[in-house]
Residue frames as a rotation matrix with the C-alpha (Angstrom) as fourth column:
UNK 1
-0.794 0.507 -0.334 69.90
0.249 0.773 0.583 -9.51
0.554 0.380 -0.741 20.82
UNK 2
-0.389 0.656 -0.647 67.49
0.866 0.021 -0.499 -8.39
-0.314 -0.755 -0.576 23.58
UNK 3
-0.581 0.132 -0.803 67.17
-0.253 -0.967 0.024 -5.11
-0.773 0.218 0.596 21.68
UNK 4
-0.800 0.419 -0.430 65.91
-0.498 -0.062 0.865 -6.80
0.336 0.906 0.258 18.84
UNK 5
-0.521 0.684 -0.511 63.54
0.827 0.551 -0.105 -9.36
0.210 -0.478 -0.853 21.27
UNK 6
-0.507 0.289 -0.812 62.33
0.065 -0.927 -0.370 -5.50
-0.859 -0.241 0.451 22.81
UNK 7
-0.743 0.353 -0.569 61.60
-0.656 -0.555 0.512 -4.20
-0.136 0.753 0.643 18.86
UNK 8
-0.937 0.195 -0.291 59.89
0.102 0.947 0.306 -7.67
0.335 0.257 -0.907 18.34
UNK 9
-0.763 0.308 -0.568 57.95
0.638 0.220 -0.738 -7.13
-0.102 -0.926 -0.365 21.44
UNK 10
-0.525 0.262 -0.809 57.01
0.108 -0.923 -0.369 -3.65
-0.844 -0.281 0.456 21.40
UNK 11
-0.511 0.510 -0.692 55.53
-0.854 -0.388 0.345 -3.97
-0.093 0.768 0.634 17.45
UNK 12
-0.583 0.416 -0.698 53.49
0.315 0.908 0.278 -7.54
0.749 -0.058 -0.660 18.15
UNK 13
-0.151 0.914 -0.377 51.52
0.902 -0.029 -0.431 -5.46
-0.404 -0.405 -0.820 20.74
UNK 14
-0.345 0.382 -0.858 51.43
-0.562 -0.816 -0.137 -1.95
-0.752 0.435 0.496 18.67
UNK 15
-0.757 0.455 -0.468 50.40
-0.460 0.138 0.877 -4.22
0.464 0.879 0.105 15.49
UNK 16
-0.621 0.540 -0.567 47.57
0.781 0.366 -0.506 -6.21
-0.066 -0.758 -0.650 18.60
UNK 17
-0.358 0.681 -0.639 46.09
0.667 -0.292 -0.685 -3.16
-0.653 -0.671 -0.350 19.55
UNK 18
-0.714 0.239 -0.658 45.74
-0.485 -0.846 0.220 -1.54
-0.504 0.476 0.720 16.15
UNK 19
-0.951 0.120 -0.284 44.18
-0.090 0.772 0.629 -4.80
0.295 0.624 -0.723 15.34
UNK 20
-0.885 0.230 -0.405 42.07
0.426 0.050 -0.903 -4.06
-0.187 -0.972 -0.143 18.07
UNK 21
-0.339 0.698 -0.630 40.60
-0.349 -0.715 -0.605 -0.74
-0.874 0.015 0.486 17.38
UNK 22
-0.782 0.180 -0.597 39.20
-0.605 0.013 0.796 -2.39
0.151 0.984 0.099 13.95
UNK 23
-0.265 0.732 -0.627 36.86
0.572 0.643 0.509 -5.32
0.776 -0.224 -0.589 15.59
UNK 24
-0.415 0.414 0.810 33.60
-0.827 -0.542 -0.147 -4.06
0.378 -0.731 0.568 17.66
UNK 25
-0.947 0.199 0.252 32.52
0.020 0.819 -0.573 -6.99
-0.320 -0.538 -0.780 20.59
UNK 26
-0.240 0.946 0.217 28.98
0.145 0.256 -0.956 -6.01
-0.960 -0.198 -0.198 19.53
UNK 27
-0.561 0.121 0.819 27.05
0.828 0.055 0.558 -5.86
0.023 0.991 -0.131 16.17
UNK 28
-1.000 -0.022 0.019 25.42
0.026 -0.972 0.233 -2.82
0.013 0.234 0.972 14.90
UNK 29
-0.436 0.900 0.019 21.91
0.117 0.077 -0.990 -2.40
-0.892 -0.430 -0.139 16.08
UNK 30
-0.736 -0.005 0.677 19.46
0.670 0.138 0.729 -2.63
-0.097 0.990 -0.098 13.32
UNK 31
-0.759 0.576 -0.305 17.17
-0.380 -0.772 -0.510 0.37
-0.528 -0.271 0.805 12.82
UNK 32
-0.379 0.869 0.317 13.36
0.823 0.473 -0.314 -0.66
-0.423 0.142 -0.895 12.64
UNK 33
-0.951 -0.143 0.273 12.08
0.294 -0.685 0.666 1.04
0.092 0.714 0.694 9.63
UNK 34
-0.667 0.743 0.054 8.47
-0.398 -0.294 -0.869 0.38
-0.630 -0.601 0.492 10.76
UNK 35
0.029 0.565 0.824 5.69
0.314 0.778 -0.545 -1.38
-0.949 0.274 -0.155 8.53
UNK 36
-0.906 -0.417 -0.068 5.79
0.006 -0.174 0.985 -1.87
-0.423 0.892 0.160 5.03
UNK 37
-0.157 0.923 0.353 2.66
0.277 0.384 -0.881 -1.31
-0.948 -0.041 -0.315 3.69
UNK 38
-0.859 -0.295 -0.418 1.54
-0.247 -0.475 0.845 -1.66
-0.448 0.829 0.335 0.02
UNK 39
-0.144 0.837 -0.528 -1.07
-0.801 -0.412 -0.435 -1.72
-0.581 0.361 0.730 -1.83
UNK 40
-0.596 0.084 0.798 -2.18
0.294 0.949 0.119 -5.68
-0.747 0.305 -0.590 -3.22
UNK 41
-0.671 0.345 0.656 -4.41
0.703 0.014 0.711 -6.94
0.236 0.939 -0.252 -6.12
UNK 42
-0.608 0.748 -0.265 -7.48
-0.415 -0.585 -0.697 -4.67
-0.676 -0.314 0.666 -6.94
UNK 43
-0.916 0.322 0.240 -10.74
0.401 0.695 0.597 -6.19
0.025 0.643 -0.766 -8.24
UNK 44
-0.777 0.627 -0.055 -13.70
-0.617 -0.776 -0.129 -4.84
-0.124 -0.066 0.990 -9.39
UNK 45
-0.822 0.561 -0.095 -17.40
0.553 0.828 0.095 -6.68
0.131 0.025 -0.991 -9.00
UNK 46
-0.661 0.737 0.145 -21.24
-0.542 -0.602 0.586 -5.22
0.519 0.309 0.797 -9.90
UNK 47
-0.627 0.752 -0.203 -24.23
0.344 0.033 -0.938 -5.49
-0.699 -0.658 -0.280 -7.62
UNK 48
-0.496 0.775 0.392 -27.77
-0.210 -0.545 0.811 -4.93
0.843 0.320 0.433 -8.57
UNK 49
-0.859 0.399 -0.321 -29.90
0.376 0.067 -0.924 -4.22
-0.347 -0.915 -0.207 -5.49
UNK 50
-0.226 0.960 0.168 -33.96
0.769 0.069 0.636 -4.61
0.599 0.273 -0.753 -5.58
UNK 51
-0.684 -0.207 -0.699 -35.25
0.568 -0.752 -0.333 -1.23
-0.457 -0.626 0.632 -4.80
UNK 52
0.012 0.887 0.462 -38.73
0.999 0.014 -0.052 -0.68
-0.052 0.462 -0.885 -5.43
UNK 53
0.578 0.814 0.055 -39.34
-0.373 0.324 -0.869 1.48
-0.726 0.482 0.491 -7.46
UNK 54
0.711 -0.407 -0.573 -35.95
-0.657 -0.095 -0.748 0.58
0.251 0.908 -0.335 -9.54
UNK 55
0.734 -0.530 -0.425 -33.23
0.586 0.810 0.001 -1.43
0.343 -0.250 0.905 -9.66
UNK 56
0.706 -0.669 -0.233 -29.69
-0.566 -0.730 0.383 0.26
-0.426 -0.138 -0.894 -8.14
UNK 57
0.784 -0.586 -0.206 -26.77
0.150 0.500 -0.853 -0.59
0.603 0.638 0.480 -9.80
UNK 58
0.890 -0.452 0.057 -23.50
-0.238 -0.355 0.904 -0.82
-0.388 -0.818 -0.424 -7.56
UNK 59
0.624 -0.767 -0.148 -19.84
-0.167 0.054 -0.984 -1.11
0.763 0.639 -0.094 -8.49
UNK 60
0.884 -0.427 0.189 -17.52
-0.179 0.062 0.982 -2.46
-0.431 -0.902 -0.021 -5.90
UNK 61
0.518 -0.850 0.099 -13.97
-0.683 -0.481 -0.550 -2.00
0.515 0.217 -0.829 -5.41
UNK 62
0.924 -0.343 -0.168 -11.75
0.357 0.621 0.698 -4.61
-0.135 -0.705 0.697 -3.66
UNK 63
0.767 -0.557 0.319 -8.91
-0.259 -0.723 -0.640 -3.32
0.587 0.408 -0.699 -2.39
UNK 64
0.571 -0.407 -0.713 -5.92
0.700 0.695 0.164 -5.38
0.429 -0.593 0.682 -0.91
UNK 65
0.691 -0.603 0.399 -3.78
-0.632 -0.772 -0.072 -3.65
0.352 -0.202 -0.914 1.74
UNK 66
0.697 -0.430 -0.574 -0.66
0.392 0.899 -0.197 -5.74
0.601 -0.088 0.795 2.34
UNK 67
0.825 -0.311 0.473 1.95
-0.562 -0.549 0.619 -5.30
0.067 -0.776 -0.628 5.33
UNK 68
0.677 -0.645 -0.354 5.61
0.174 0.608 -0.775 -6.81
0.715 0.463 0.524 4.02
UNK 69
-0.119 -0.857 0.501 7.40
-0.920 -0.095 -0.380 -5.88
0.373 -0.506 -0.778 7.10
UNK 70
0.085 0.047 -0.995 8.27
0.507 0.858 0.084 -9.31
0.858 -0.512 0.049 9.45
UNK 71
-0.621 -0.573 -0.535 8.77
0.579 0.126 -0.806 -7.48
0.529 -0.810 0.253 11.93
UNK 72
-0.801 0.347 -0.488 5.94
0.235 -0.568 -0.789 -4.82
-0.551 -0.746 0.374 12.84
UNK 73
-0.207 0.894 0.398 2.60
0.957 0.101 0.271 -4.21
0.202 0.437 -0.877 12.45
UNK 74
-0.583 0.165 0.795 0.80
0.147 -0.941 0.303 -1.31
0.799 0.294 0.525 11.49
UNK 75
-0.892 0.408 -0.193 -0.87
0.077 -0.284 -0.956 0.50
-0.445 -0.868 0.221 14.54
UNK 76
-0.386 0.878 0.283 -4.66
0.858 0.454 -0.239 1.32
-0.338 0.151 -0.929 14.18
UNK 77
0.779 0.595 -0.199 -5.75
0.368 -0.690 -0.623 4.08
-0.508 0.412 -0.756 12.31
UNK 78
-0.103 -0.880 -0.463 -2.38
-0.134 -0.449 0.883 4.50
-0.986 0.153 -0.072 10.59
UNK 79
-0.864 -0.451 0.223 -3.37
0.198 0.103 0.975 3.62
-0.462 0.887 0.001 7.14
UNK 80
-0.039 0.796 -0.604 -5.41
-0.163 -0.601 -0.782 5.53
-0.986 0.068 0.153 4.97
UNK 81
-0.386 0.082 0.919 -7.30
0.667 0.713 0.217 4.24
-0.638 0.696 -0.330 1.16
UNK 82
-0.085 0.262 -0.961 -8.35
-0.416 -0.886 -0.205 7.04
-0.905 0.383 0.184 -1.33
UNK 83
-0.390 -0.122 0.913 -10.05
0.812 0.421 0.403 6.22
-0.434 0.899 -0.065 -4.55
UNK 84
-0.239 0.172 -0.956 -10.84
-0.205 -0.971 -0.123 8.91
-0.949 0.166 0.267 -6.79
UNK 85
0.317 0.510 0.800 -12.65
0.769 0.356 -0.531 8.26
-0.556 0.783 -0.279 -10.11
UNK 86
-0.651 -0.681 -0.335 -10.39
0.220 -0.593 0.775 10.20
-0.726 0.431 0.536 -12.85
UNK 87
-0.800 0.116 -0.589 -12.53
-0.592 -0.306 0.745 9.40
-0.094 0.945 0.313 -15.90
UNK 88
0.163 0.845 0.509 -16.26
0.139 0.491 -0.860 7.87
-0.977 0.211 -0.038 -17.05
UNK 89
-0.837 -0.066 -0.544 -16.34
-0.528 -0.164 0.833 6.98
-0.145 0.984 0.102 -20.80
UNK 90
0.070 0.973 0.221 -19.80
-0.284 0.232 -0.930 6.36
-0.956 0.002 0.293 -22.05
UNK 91
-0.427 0.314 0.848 -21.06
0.815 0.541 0.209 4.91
-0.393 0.780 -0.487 -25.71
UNK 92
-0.998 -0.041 0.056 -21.32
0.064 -0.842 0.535 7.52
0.026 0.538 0.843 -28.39
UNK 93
-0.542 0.718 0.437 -24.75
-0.343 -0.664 0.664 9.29
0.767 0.210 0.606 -28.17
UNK 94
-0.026 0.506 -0.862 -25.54
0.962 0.247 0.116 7.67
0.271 -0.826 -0.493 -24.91
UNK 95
0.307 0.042 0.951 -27.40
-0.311 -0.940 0.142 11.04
0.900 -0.339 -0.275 -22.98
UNK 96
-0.499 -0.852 -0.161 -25.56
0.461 -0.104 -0.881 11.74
0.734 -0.514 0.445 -19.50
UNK 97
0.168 0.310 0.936 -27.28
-0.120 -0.936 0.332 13.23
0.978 -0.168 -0.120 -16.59
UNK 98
0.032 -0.670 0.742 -25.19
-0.870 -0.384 -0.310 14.33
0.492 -0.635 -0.595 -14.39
UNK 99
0.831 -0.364 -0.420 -23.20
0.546 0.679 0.491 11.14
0.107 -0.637 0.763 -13.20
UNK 100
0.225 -0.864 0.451 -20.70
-0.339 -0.503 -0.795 12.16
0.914 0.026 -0.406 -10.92
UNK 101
0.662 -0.470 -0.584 -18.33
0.643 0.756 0.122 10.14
0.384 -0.456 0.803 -8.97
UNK 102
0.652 -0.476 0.590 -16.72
-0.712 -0.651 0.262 11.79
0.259 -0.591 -0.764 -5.71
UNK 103
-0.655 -0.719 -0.231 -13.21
-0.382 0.579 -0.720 10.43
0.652 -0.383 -0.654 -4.15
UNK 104
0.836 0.545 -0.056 -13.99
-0.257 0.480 0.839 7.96
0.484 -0.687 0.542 -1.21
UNK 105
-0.086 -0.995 0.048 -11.76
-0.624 0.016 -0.782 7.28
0.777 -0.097 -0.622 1.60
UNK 106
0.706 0.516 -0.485 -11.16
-0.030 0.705 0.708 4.93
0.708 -0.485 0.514 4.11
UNK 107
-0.213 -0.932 0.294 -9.20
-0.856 0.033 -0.516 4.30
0.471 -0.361 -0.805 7.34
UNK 108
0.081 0.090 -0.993 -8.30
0.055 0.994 0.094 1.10
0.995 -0.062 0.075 8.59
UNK 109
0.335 0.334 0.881 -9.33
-0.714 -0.521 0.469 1.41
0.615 -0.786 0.063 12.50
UNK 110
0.857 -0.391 0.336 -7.66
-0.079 0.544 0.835 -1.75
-0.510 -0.742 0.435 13.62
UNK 111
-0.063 -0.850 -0.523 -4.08
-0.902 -0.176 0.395 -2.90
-0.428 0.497 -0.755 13.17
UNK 112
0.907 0.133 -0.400 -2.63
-0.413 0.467 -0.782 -4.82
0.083 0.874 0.479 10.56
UNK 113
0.554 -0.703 0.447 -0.20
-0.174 0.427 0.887 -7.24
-0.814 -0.569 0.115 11.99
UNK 114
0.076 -0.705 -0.705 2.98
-0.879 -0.381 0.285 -7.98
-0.470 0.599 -0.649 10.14
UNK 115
-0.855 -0.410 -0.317 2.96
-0.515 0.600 0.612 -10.28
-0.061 0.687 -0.724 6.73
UNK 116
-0.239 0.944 0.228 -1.00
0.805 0.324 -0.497 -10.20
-0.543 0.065 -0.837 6.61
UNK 117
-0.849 0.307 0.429 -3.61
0.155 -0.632 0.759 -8.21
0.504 0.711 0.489 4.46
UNK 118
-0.409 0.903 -0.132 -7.04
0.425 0.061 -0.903 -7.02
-0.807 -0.425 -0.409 4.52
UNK 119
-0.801 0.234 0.551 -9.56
0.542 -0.108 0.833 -5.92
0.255 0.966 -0.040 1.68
UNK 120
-0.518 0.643 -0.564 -11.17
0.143 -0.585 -0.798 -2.92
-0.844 -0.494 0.211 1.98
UNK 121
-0.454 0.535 0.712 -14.46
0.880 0.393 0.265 -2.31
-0.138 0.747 -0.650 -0.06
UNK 122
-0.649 0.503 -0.571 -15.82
-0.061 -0.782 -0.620 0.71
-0.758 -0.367 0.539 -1.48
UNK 123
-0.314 0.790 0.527 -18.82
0.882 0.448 -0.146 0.97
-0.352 0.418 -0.837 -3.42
UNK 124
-0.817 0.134 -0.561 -19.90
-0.390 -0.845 0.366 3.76
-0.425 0.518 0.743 -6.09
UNK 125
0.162 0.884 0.438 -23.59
0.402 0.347 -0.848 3.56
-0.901 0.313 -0.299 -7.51
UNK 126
-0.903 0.018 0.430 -23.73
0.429 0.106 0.897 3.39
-0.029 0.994 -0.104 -11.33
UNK 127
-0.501 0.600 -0.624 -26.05
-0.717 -0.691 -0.089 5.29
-0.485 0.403 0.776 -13.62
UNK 128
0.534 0.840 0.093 -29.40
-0.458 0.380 -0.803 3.51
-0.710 0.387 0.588 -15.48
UNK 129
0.943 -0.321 -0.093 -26.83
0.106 0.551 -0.828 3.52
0.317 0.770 0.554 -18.60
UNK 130
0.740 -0.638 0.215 -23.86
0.202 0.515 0.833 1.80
-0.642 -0.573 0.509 -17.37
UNK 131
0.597 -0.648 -0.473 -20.86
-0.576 -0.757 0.309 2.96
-0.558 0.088 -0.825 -18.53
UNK 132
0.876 -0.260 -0.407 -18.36
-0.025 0.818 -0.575 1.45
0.482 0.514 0.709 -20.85
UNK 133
0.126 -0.752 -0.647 -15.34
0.722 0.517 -0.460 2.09
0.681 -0.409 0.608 -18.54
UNK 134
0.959 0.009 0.285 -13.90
-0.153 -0.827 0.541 4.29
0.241 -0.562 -0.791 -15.31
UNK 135
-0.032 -0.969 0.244 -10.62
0.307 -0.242 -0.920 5.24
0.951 0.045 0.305 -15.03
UNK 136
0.959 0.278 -0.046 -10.22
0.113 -0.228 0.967 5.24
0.258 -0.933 -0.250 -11.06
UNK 137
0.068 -0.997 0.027 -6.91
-0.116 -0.034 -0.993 6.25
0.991 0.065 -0.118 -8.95
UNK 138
0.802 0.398 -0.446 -6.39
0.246 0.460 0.853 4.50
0.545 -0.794 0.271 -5.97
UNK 139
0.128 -0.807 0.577 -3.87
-0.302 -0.586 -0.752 5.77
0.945 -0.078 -0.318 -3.56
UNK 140
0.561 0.536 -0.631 -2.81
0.473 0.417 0.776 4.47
0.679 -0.734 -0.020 -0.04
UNK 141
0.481 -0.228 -0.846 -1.67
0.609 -0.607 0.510 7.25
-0.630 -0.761 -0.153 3.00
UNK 142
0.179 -0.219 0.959 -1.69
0.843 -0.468 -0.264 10.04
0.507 0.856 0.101 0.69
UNK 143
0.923 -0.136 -0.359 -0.08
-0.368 -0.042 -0.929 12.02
0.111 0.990 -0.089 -0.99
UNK 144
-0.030 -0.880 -0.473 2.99
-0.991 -0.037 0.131 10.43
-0.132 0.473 -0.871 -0.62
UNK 145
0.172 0.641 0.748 1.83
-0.509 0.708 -0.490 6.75
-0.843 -0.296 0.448 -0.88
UNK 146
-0.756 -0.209 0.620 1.90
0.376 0.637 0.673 4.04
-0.536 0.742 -0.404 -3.21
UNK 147
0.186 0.921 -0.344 -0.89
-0.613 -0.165 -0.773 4.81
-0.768 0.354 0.534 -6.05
UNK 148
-0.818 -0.045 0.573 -1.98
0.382 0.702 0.601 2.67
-0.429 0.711 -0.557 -8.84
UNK 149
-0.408 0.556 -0.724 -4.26
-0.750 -0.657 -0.081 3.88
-0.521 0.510 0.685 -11.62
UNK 150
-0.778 0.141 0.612 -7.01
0.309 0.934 0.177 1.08
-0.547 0.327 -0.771 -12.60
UNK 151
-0.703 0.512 -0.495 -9.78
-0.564 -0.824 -0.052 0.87
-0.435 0.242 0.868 -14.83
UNK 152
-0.349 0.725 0.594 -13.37
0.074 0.653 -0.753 -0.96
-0.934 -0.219 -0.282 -14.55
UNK 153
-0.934 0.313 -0.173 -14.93
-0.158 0.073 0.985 -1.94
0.321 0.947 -0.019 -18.42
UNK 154
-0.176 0.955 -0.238 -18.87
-0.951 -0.227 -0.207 -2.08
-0.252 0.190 0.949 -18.76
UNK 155
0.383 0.480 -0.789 -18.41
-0.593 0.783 0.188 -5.76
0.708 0.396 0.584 -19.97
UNK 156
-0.787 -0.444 -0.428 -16.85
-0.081 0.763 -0.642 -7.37
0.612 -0.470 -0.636 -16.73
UNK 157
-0.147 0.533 -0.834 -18.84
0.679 0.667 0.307 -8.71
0.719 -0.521 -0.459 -14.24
C-alpha cells in the first residue's frame, strides 16, 4: 500500500510541474506598432482672388490626415502629403495654353497626437477657361503610403 501512496505521490507532482511549465506569471508584452496614420475625407473648394489687372482663379484641396493609433502620436515632421494632378479634361474646342499642374507636397512640422486630425491645404491656380474636371492623386508618406485617386468637376463650387 505505501508503494502505491509513493506512485500516487510521485505522478500528482510530475502531472503539477508539467502543469507548470504551461502557465507564464506574466502576460506577453504588447509590441507598439507606432501611429496609424491615414488619409481622411478630401474636399475640394474655388477661390477667385482680385488681382488687378485680372481675376486669379484658385482651386483648393482639403486634405484630412487622421492618426487611429490610441496609443501614440506621430512625431513632427514624420508625415508627408503629395498631390499630383494625373489628368485636366477641358470642353471640346476649348484652346489650351499651356496649363500645367506640378505635384505639390507637404510636411506636417508638428506632431499629430493620437486619435486627432489635421487638414492640410494646397492650392493650384486654374486657367481663364476653367476646366471641366482634374483627375488628382493624393498620396500620404510616399511611395508606400495610403493613396486615393480623386477628381474635382468644373461645376462644383
Amino acid at each position: 500500500m505505501s508503494k502505491r501512496i509513493i506512485s500516487y505521490a510521485f505522478a500528482s507532482i510530475f502531472l503539477l510541474f508539467l502543469g507548470m511549465g504551461e502557465v507564464s506569471p506574466q502576460p506577453k508584452p504588447k509590441v507598439e506598432r507606432g501611429p496609424e496614420i491615414r488619409l481622411g475625407e478630401i474636399r475640394f473648394q474655388t477661390r477667385e482672388i482680385e488681382s488687378p489687372p485680372s481675376q486669379l482663379k484658385m482651386l483648393e484641396i482639403h486634405i484630412e490626415v487622421i492618426n487611429r493609433s490610441r496609443t501614440s502620436a506621430a512625431p513632427p515632421n514624420s508625415i508627408k502629403v503629395v498631390v499630383t494632378p494625373k489628368e485636366a479634361k477641358f470642353s471640346e474646342g476649348t484652346p489650351v495654353t499651356e496649363f500645367a499642374l506640378n505635384p505639390e507636397e507637404v510636411t506636417l512640422n508638428f506632431p499629430l497626437p493620437r486619435s486627432t486630425g489635421r487638414v492640410l491645404i494646397f492650392g493650384f491656380s486654374l486657367p481663364e477657361t476653367k476646366p471641366e474636371s482634374i483627375t488628382f492623386e493624393v498620396q500620404i508618406n510616399p511611395p508606400d503610403g495610403e493613396k486615393k485617386t480623386v477628381m474635382w468637376e468644373g461645376s462644383e463650387n
